[in-house]
N, C-alpha and C positions, 0 to 999 in steps of 0.2 A: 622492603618487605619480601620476605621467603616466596617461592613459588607456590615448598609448600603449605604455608600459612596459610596464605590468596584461596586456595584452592579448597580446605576446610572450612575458611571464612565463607565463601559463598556458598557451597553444600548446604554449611549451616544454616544461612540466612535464607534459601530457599526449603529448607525444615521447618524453619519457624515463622514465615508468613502461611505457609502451607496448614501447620496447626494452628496457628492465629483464628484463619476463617473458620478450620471445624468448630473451633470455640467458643466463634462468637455467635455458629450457626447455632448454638444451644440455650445464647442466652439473650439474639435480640429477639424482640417482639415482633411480630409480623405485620404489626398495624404501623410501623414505622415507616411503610414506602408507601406513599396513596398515591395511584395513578393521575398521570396526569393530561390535560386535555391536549390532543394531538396538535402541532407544532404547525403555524404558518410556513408553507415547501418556499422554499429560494425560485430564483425564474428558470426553469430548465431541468429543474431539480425530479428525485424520484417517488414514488409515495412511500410513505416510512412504514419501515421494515418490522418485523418480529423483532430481530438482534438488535439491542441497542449497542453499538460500537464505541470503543475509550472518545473517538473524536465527536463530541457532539452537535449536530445539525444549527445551523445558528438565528436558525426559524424563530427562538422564544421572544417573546417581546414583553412577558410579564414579569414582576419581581418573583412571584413564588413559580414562576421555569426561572429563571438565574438561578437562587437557592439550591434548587435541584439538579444544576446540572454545573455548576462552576464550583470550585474552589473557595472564591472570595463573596462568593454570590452575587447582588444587584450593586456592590461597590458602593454601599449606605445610599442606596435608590437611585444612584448616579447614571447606572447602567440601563434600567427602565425609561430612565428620563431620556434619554439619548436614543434608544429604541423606538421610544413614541417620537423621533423628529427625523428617524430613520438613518441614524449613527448607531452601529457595530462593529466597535473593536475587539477584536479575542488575541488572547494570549495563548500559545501553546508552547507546552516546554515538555522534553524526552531527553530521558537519561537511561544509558545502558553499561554498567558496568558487568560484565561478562568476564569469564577464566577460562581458556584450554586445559582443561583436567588432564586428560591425553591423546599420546596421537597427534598431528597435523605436522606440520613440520620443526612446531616446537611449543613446550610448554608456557606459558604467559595471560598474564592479566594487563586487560584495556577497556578503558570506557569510550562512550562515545556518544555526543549529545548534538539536539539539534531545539533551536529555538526558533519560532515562528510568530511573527508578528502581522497580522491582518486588520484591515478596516472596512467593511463593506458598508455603503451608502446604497438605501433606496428612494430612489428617484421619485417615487409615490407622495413619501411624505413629505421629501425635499423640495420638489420641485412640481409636482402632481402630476408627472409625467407615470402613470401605472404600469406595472408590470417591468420595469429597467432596475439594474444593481450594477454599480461601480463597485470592481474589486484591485484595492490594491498590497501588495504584502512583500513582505522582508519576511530573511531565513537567515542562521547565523549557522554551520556545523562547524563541530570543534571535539577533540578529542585525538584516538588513535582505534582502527580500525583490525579488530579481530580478527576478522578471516583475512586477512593480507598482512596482519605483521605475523600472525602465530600460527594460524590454523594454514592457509592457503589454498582453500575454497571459493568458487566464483560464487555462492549461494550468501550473499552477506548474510551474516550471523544476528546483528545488532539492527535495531529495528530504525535507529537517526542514520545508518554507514547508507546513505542514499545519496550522497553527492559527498566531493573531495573537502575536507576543514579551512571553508571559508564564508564570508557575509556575504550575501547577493539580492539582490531584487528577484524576487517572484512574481505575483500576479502583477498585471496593469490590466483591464479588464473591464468591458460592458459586455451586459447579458440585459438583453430583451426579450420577452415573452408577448405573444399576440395570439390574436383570435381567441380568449378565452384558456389561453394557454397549452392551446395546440401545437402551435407553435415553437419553440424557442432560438435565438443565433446570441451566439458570444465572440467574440472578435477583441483582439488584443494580446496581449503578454498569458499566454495558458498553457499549461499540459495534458497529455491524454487522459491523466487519472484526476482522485480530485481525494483530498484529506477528509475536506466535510461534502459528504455524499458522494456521489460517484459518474464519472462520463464514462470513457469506456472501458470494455473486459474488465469491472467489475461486481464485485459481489461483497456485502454487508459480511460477511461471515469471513472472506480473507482477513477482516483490521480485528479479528481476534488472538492474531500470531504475531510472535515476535519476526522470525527470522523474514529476509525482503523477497524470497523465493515465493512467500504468499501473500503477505499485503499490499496491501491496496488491487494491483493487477498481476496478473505470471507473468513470474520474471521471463521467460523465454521470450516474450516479444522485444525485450529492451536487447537480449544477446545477442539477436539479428540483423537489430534494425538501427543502427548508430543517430538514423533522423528523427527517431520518437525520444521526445522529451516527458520523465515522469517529475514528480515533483519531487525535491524542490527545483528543477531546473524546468526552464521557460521559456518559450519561442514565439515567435509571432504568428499568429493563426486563425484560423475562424472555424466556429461549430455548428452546423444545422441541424435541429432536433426535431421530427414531426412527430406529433402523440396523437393520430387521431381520437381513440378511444385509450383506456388508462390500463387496458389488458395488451396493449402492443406500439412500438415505439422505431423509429426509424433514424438515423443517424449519420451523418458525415463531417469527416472536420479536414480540412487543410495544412499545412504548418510549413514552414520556413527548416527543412532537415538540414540545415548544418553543422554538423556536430561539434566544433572547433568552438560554438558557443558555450557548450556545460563545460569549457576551462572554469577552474574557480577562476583566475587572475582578471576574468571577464566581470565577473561579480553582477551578471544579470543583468548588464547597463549597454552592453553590443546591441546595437538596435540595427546592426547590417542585414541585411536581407540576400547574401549571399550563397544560402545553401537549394541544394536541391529540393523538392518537392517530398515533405511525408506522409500520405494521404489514406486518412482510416474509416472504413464502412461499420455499421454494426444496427444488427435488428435485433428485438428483444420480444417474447412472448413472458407476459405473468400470469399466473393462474392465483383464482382466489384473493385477488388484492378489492381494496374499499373495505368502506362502512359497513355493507351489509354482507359481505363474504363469508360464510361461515368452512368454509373448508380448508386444511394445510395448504399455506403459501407458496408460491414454488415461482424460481424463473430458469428459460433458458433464452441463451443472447449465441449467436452467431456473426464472427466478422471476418475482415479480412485488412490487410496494409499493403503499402507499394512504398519503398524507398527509393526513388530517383539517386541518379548518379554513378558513376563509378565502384566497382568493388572488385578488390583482387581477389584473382586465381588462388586458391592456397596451393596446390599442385606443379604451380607455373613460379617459371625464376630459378632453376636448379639444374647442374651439371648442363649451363651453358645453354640451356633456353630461353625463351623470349618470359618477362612476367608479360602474363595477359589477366583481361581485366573484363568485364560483364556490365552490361548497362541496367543499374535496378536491381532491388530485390523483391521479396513480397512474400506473403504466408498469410496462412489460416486459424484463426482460432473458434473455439467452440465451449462453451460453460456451462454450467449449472447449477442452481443451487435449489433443497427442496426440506421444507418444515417436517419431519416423520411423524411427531407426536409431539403435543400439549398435555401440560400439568399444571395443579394448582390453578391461580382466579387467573380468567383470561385476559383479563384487563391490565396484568404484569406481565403478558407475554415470554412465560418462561415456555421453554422447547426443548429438544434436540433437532438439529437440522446437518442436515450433509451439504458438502459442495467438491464440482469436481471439475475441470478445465484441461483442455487440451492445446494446442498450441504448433504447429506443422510451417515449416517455412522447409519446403521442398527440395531444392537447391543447392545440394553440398555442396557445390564447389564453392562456395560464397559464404553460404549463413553457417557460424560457428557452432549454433545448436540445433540441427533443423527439426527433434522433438524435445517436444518439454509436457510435462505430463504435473499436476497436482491435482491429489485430492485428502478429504479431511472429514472432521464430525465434530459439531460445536456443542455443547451443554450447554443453556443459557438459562440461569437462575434451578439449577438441580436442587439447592438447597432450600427447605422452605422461607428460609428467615434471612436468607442470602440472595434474594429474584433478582439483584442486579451482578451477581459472580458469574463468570465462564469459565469451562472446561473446554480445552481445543487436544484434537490431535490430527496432525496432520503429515500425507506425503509428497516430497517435494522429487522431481528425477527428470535430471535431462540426458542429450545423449548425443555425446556429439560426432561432428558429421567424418566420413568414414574419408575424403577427401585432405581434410584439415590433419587426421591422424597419421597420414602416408607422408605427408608431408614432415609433420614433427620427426618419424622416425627415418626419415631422410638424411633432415637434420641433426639427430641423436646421435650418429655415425662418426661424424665429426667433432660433435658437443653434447658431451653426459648430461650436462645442467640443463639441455632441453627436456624437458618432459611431455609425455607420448599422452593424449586426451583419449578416455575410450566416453566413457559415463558416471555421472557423481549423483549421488542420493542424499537426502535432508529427513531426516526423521525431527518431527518436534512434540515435543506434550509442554504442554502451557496450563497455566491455571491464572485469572486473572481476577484480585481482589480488589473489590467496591471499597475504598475507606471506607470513605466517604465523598461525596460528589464533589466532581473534580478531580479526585485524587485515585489513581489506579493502580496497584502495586502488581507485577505480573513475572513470579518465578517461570523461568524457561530453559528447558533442559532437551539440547538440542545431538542428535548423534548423527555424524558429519561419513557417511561412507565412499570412499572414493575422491578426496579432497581434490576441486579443480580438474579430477575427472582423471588423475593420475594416480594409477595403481600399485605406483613405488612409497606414496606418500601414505602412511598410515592413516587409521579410522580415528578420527577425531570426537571426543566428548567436549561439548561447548556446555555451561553452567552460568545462570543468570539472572537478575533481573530487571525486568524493562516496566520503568517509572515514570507516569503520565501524566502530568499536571496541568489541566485545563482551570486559567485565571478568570 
C-alpha cells in the first residue's frame, strides 16, 4: 500500500468515527445508560473516580456490571458464576494502527498491539481467608513500533509500544488488606503502575490518551530510572500502603531494579534477584471523595525514587579520560488532578477535569531527562446522549540534561549520525468513543515537535486509532 493512500485512509477514518459520535449523539436516547451501583475496590485499591477509564476496575461481581462493562458480557452467566467463587479472568486486547503523515525522520504506517491475559483469585470466597487476591497474568506485544521505525521520538506514539514484540509473564502476585483495610501489602511479580486502578504517580485521567508520555504514569520517571518497571514488565517486589482515613494515603514499595530483566527474550520468567535496589515513596491527599461529598473531586500525590547502582558519567570517557560513573539515582515527582465542573444527572458523573504532573530527577550528569513536565483537560460525557465519550487534550515535554547534550555534540564532531538532544514536545487531541461496552474506538492525532529531542529531525504529525477491547 502507497504511503500516500495509508495516510488519507487514516485521516479518513478518524473523520468518520469523529462524525459517527456527533450522530449518534442525536439519536440515542438518554435513558440508555442507567447508573450503576458502585463496584466492590480490589485489596489496596483507590476509591472510584469521576472518569470512568477504557480499562475497567474488575470489582463487578454481578451479571448486569459484566453487561456494562465488557464486550461479551457475563459470558452466558459463566462469568458471574465464577465471581461468586471468587474467579476473575479478564481479557484485554489494544490495537494501534497509526501513520507518520509528516515529518519524523520518515513517512510510514505501523501497527502495534498488545494482548493481556489476567486471572485474579479472591481468597475470601476461595478460601475464606478476607481481604487477600492472587494476581496472575500474561502479556503478548506484537507488531512494529511508530516512533522508532518512522517518527523517531522517545515519547511512544501508540498506546501497546510499552515493551519490545514479545509474550512474557506479568503479574505473579498476593495483595493483602488488614485492619478494615487500612492497611494494604502486595508482594510478588508487580510494577509501579497498575492497568486496572492505580499504585503510583498516577491519575484516572492519564488512561484517557493515546500516546505513553501520559498514561498510566509520566513517562519521565521511566527515562531516568532503568530500575522501575512499568507494565507490562515485572520485578519482584513488595508494596506497603497505609490509608488511615480515605482522604489521605501513604506509600512505599521496594523492587529488584535490574534492568537486563525487561529483555523480551527473558519473557517475564528471570526470577534472579540480581539487580540493584528501586525504591518508591508516594503520599496522596483527596479532596471531596465518598458517599456523602458533595464538592469537585480533586487529588494531589507527592513522591519521590532512588535507583541503586551504578550510572555512567555522560561527560566522562572522551579525549582520553577516565569513564567515571556515580553511585545511584533519584528524583521528584509531584501531580494533580482536579474535577472544574459537573453536567447533566450526577449519577453519570459526566465532568471536565484537569491534570498536571511534574517529574525533577536533578542530576545531569546521569538522568537523561532530569525534567519532564505534562499537563492536559479531560471532557468526560460532554455529550448528553454520549455520558460515556471523552474529550482529552493534553501536553507532554521533557528536556534533557545539558550534560548528555555536551557530550552528544562531542561526539557529533567525529560522527554526523550522532544527534545533539536539546527537548522534545508531544501535543495530543484524542476523542474517545463508547460503542458500546467493552468496545472503545479512539481517533488520535498527535503533533511530535522536536522528535527525540533533535532539532535536525523535523516536526512530526502522528494520525490514529487506538482500539480497546475489554472481553
Amino acid at each position: 500500500m502507497r504511503p500516500e493512500f495509508r495516510v488519507s485512509a487514516c485521516v479518513v477514518c478518524w473523520a468518520v468515527f469523529a462524525l459517527s459520535a456527533a450522530a449518534q449523539s442525536e439519536t440515542t436516547p438518554e435513558a440508555e445508560v442507567e447508573p450503576l451501583e458502585r463496584p466492590r475496590l480490589r485489596p489496596g485499591e483507590y476509591p472510584e473516580q469521576l472518569f470512568h477509564e477504557p480499562f475497567p476496575a474488575p470489582g463487578v461481581e454481578t451479571s448486569e456490571e459484566f453487561r456494562d462493562k465488557y464486550l461479551f458480557g457475563d459470558w452466558l452467566d459463566a462469568r458471574s458464576e465464577l465471581a461468586d467463587q471468587g474467579i476473575k479472568p479478564l481479557v484485554l486486547f489494544i490495537t494501534d494502527p497509526f501513520v507518520n503523515a509528516s515529518g519524523g525522520q520518515r513517512r510510514g504506517f505501523s501497527e502495534y498491539d498488545l494482548l493481556a491475559l489476567d486471572l485474579l483469585l479472591d481468597t475470601d470466597k476461595l478460601l475464606g481467608w478476607p481481604g487477600g487476591e492472587f494476581h496472575v497474568g500474561f502479556a503478548n506485544n506484537s507488531g512494529t513500533s511508530l516512533s522508532q521505525r518512522y517518527v523517531g521520538n522517545n515519547f511512544p506514539i501508540q498506546l501497546a509500544d510499552v515493551a519490545d514484540p514479545n509474550p512474557r509473564l506479568t503479574y505473579l502476585s498476593y495483595t493483602q488488606s488488614l485492619f478494615d483495610d487500612k492497611l494494604s501489602v502486595r508482594f510478588g511479580r508487580l510494577t509501579i503502575n497498575s492497568v486496572y486502578g492505580e499504585e503510583f504517580a498516577g491519575s484516572q485521567y492519564f488512561k484517557a490518551f493515546t500516546s505513553v508520555a501520559f498514561d498510566l504514569v509520566p513517562l519521565g520517571i521511566f527515562s531516568n530510572a532503568p530500575g522501575a518497571f512499568g507494565y507490562p514488565l515485572t520485578t519482584w517486589g513488595a508494596r506497603v500502603k497505609f490509608e488511615p482515613v480515605e482522604s489521605f494515603y501513604a506509600m512505599v514499595g521496594c523492587y529488584n531494579g535490574d534492568p537486563e530483566l525487561k529483555d523480551g527474550d527473558r519473557h517475564g520468567v528471570d526470577f534472579t534477584m540480581r539487580g540493584p535496589p528501586f525504591v518508591i515513596g508516594e503520599v496522596g491527599y483527596r479532596r471531596n471523595y465518598g458517599k456523602d461529598a458533595t464538592g469537585l473531586p480533586g487529588n494531589v500525590k507527592l513522591g519521590a525514587y532512588f535507583n541503586g547502582g551504578n550510572a555512567a558519567v555522560f561527560d566522562s570517557g572522551f579525549a582520553g579520560q577516565p569513564s567515571e560513573t556515580e553511585q545511584a539515582r533519584y528524583g521528584f515527582y509531584v501531580l494533580g488532578d482536579q474535577a472544574l465542573v459537573r453536567w447533566g444527572d450526577p449519577t453519570e458523573k459526566r465532568h471536565l477535569g484537569a491534570f498536571a504532573a511534574f517529574v525533577c530527577a536533578p542530576d545531569q550528569r546521569v538522568n537523561t531527562v532530569p525534567y519532564f513536565f505534562d499537563a492536559g483537560l479531560v471532557a468526560y460525557g460532554y455529550l448528553p446522549s454520549r455520558p460515556r465519550d471523552f474529550a482529552g487534550f493534553g501536553v507532554a515535554y521533557g528536556s534533557y540534561s545539558g550534560d548528555l547534550r555536551r557530550a552528544e555534540e562531542v561526539q557529533a564532531v567525529t560522527d554526523p549520525a550522532v544527534g545533539v538532544q536539546s527537548w522534545e514536545m508531544t501535543l495530543e487531541l484524542t476523542y474517545g468513543c463508547t460503542v458500546k461496552p467493552g468496545l472503545l474506538v479512539q481517533p488520535s492525532l498527535q503533533y511530535l515537535i522536536n522528535p527525540g529531542g533533535n532539532k535536525a529531525v523535523p516536526n512530526a504529525l502522528a494520525i490514529g486509532v487506538n482500539v480497546v477491547f475489554n472481553f
